[in-house]
C-alpha positions as CSV (number, residue, x, y, z in Angstrom):
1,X,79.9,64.5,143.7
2,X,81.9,64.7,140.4
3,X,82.3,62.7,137.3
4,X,85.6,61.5,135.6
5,X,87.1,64.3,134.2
6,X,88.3,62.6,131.4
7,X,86.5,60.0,128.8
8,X,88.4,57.3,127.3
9,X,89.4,57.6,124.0
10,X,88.8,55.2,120.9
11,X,92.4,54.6,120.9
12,X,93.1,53.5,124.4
13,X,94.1,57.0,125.5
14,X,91.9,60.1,127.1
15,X,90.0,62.4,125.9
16,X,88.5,65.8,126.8
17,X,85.1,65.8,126.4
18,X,85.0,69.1,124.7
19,X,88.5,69.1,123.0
20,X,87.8,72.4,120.8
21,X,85.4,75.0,122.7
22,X,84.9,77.8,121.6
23,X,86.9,80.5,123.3
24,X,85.4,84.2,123.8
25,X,87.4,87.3,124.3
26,X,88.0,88.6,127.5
27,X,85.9,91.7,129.1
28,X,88.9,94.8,130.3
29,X,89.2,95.4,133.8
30,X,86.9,97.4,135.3
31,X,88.5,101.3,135.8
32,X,88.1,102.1,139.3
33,X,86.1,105.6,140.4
34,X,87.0,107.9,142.9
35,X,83.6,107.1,145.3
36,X,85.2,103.4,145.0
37,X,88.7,104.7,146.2
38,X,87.1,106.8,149.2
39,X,87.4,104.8,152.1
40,X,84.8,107.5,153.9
41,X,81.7,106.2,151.9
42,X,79.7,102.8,151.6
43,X,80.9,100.4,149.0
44,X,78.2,98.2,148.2
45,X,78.9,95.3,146.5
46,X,77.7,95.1,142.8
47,X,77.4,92.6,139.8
48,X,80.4,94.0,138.3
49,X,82.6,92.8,141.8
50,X,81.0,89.2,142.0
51,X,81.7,88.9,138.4
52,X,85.3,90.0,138.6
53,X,85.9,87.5,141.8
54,X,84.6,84.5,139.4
55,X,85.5,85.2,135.6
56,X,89.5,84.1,136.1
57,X,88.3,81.0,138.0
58,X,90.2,78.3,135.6
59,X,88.5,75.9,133.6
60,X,89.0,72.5,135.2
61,X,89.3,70.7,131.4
62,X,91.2,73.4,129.8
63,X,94.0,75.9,130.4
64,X,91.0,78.8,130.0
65,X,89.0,80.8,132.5
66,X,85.2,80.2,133.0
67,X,85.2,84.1,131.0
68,X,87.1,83.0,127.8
69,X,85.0,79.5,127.6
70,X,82.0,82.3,128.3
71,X,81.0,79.9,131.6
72,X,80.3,82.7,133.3
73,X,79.0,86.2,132.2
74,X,78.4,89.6,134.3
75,X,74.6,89.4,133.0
76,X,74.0,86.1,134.9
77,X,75.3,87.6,138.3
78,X,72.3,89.3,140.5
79,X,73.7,91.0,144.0
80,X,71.4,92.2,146.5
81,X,73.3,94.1,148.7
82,X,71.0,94.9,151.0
83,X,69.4,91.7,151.4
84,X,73.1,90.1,151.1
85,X,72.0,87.9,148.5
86,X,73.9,86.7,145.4
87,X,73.0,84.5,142.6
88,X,75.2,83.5,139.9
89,X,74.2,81.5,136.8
90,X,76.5,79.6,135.1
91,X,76.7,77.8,131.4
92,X,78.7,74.4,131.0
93,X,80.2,74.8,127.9
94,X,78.2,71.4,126.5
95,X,75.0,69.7,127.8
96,X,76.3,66.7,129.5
97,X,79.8,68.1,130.7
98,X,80.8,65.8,134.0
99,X,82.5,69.0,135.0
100,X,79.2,71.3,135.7
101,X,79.1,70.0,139.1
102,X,83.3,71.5,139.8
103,X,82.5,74.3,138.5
104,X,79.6,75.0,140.5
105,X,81.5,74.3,143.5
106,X,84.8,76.1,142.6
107,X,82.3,79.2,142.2
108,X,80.4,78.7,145.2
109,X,83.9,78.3,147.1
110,X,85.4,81.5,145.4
111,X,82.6,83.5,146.7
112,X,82.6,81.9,150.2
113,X,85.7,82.7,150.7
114,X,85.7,86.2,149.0
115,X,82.3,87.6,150.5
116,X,81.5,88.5,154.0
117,X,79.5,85.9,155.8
118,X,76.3,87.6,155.8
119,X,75.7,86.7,152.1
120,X,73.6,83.9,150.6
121,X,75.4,82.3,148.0
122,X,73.6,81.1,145.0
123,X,75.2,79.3,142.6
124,X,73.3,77.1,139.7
125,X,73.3,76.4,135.8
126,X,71.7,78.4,133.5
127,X,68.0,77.2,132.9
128,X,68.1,74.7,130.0
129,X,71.6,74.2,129.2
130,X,72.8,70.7,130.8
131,X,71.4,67.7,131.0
132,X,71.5,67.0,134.7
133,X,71.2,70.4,135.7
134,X,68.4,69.8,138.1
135,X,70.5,67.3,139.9
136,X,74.0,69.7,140.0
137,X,71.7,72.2,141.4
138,X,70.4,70.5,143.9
139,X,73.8,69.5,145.0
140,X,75.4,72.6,145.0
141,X,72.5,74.5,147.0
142,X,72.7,71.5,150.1
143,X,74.9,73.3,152.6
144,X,76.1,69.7,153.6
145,X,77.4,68.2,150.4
146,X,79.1,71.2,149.6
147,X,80.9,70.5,152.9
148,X,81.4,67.5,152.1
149,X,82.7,67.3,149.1
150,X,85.1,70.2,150.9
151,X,86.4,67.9,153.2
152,X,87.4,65.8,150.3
153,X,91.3,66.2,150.0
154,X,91.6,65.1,146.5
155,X,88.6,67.3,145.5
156,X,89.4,70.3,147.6
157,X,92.9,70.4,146.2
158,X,91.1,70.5,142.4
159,X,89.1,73.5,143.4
160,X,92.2,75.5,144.7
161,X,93.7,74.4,141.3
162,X,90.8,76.5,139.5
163,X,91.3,79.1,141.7
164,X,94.7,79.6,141.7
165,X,94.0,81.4,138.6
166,X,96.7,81.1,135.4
167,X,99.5,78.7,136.1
């Protein structure tokens, strides 16, 4: 379900694949309001929350989150909360990264295990942006690869690595 992370190198060694991204700065934390802090009304989840779950998801390549390698952005993430839908769009940092398809999942995962089970999870690349994206998409929208790939040790173990957020 994923490619090497790693390409060989000219001189025998490895290489990243993107060895100098560009790096964007980070958004500030969201201040929280009073209607959030009062347990006594609704709290419907909002871009802004499905954003903050995802942006320090770390980069499996690099020791950056999806935010600073601008991966993920609030303005890609659509929440419906009362159709308990959300859709996040993400951007591989260049067209034929073998990492788009990890980073799909390691979203997906985050939000899995972050959301309440009535949501629809959407994750996909942004339209345009990767060279297999039809493909990635495909895999990371069939319920049964994603649960299989899950049941992967070596892979599942790689996906709590991104999420276990800065070593």
């Amino acid at each position: 379900m994923v490619g090497p992370a790693l390409a060989p190198s000219p001189a025998g060694g490895v290489a990243l694949e993107n060895a100098n991204p560009l790096i964007y700065r980070r958004q500030g934390e969201r201040p929280v309001t009073a209607r959030e802090e009062d347990d006594e009304l609704p709290d419907a989840i909002d871009d802004r929350e499905i954003f903050d779950l995802i942006r320090s998801i770390n980069d499996p390549e690099h020791p950056l989150t999806l935010e600073e390698l601008n991966v993920v952005e609030q303005v890609r993430v659509k929440v419906n909360d009362a159709e308990s839908t959300v859709s996040v769009e993400f951007t591989p940092t260049i067209p034929h990264c073998s990492m788009a398809t990890l980073i799909g999942l390691s979203i997906k995962v985050k939000l899995i295990r972050s959301l309440p089970e009535r949501f629809k999870v959407d994750v996909h690349i942004t339209p345009g942006t990767h060279a297999s994206e039809h493909a990635v998409n495909k895999q990371l929208a069939d319920k049964e690869r994603v649960a299989a790939a899950l049941e992967n040790a070596h892979l599942l173990e790689v996906v709590n690595q991104c999420l276990s957020g800065r070593p």
